[in-house]
N, C-alpha and C positions, 0 to 999 in steps of 0.2 A: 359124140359131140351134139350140143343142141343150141338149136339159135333162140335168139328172143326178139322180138320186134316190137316195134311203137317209136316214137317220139320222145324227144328232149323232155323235162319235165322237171321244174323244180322241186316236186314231190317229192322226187325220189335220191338219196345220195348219193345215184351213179351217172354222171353227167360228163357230156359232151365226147362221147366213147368211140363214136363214128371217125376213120381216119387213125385209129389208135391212137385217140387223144384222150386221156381221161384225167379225170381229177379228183378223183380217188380212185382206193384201191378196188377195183371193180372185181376183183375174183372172190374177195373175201363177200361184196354185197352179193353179188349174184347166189355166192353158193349158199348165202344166208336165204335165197329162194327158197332153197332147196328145201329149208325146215319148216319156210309157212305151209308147202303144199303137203310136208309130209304130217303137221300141226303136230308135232314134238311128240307122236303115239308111239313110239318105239323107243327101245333101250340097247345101247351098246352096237349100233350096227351100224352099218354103213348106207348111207343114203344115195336114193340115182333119181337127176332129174329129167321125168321123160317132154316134158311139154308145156310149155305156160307161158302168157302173154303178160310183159311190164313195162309198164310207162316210163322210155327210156329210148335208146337208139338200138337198131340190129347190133346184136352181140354173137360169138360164140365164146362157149367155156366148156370146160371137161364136168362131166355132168358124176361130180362127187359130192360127197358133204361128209365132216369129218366127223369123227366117233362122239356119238351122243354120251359118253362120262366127262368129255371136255368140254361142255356146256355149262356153266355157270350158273347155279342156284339162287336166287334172290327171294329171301322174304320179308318184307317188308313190314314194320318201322327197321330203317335200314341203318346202323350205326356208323359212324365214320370209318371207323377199321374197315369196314364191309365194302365200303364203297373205293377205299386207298388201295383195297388189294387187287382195285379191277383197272384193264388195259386198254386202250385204244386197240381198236380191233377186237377186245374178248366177246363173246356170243354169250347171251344170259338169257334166263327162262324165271321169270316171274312170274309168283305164286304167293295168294295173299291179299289185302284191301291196298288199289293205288286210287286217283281221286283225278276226276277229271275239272281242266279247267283252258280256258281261252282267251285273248285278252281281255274282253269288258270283265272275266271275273276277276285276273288279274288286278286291272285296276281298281276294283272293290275289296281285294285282299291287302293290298297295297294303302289305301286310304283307312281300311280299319285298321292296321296297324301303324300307322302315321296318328292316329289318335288315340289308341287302347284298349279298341274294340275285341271284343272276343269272333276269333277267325270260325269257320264254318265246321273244320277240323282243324287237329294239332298239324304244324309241321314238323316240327320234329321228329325226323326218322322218315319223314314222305315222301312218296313217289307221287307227281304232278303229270298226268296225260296228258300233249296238248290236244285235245278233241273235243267234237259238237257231234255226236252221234246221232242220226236217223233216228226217225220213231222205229217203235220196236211191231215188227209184224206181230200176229196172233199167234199166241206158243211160242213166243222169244221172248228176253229179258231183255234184248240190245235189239237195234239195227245196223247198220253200217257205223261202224267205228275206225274209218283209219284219220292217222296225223295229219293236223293242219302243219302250215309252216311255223317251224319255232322262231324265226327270229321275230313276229311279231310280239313274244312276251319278252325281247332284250333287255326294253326298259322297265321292267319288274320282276324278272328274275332274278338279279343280284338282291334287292332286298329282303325275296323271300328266302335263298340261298343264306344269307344273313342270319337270318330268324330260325332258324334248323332244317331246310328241304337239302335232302339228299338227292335226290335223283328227277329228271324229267325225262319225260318223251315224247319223241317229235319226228321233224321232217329237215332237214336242212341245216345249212350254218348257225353256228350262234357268234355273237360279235365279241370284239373285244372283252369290256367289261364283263358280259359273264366268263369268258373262258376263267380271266381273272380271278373272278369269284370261285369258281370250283375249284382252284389253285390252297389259298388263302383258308376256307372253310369247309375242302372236305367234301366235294361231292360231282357227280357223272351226270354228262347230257348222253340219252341211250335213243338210239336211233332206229324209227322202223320204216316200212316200205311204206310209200304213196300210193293207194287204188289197191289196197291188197284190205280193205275194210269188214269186205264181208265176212276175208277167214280171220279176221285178227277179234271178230265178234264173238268169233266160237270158244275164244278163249275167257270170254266174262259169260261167268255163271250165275253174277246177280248184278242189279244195279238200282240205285236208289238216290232220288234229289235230298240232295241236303243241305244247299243254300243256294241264295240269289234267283229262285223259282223263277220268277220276270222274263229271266234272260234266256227262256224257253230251251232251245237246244243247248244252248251256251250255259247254261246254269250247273252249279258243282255237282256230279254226284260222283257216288262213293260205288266203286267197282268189288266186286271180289272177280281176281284172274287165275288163271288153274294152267301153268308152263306159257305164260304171254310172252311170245318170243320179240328179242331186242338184240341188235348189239351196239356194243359201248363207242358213242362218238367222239367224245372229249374226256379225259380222264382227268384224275387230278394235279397230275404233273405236268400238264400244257400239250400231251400228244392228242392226235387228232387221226381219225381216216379220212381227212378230208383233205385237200391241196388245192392252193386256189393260183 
């Protein structure tokens, strides 16, 4: 058995666990620990997790992690089908270019296509990070990249969901209206851990501006990720690991 400790944390999607209250499924997040610290370098085995501290309340769980062939593949430009055959709850590993973006660039993706502006990238088929990464130390292509909270892009995620995005990722609930949308047109909010940035770095092997420079950390760029590990928050049929 192994405990975990820290604090409440909206960061994170395992919330208010103290007391065995929780509100989500907390065995399936925790033992999704389990794959950042092992960062997806093994095939077909069985994972054990000895020790690691998350922004969350004291836990205990059975320190398993399930067979890495039931991990989910994702390469992105991602088509509908791709994303209707994924679960609330499935574990996926992303591999491929996804694109970072946060609200001010939201609403600059939002506003150019409100008038016809050509977007920075296609959405169609995209994966949207919600993150403002660190500068990148010396001998790095990233610095800290973990999720801000999603529900800050609420109100401009249905429109780009609209326009072809398939997937995002983030931290937290998303509201109404987009659940809606990923219903309707076909695509997954994938959820990763809060304060887990510096190993979620290790899985971008390049990264590059490629619009709204200004917005300094906040500006879009274009990731290549090599197994970025998620799992699926909201699906397209209105399930969720989340309980409120």
């Amino acid at each position: 058995m192994t405990n975990y400790q820290g604090r409440e944390h909206s960061a994170c999607p395992v919330r208010s666990l103290h007391r065995g209250q929780g509100s989500c499924p907390w065995r399936l997040i925790l033992t999704g620990l389990a794959a950042f610290f092992e960062l997806f370098n093994s095939q077909n085995r069985q994972y054990s997790v000895n020790s690691v501290g998350v922004q969350g309340w004291q836990f205990v769980v059975r320190s398993s992690w399930k067979n890495m062939s039931e991990i989910k593949k994702l390469q992105p430009p991602l088509t509908e089908a791709d994303v209707r055959s994924l679960k609330a709850g499935d574990e996926v590993s992303i591999t491929g270019v996804i694109y970072t973006a946060r609200d001010m660039a939201h609403k600059r993706l939002c506003e150019a296509i409100d008038v016809g502006e050509e977007l920075p990238f296609a959405l169609e088929g995209a994966i949207i990070y919600f993150v403002g990464p660190t500068p990148a130390r010396p001998g790095r292509v990233i610095g800290s990249a973990g999720p801000t909270t999603s529900s800050r892009m609420d109100a401009f995620s249905p429109k780009l969901i609209t326009n072809g995005l398939r997937a995002m990722i983030g931290k937290g609930y998303r509201g109404d209206e987009v659940r809606d949308a990923l219903k309707k047109y076909g695509a997954v909010h994938l959820s990763t851990i809060g304060g887990a940035g510096a190993l979620l770095s290790q899985h971008i092997v390049a990264a590059e501006v490629i619009g709204y420079e200004d917005l300094g950390t906040e500006a879009i760029r274009k990731l290549q990720v090599v197994d970025f590990p998620a799992i699926v928050g909201y699906d397209t049929a209105g399930n969720s690991v989340y309980r409120k």
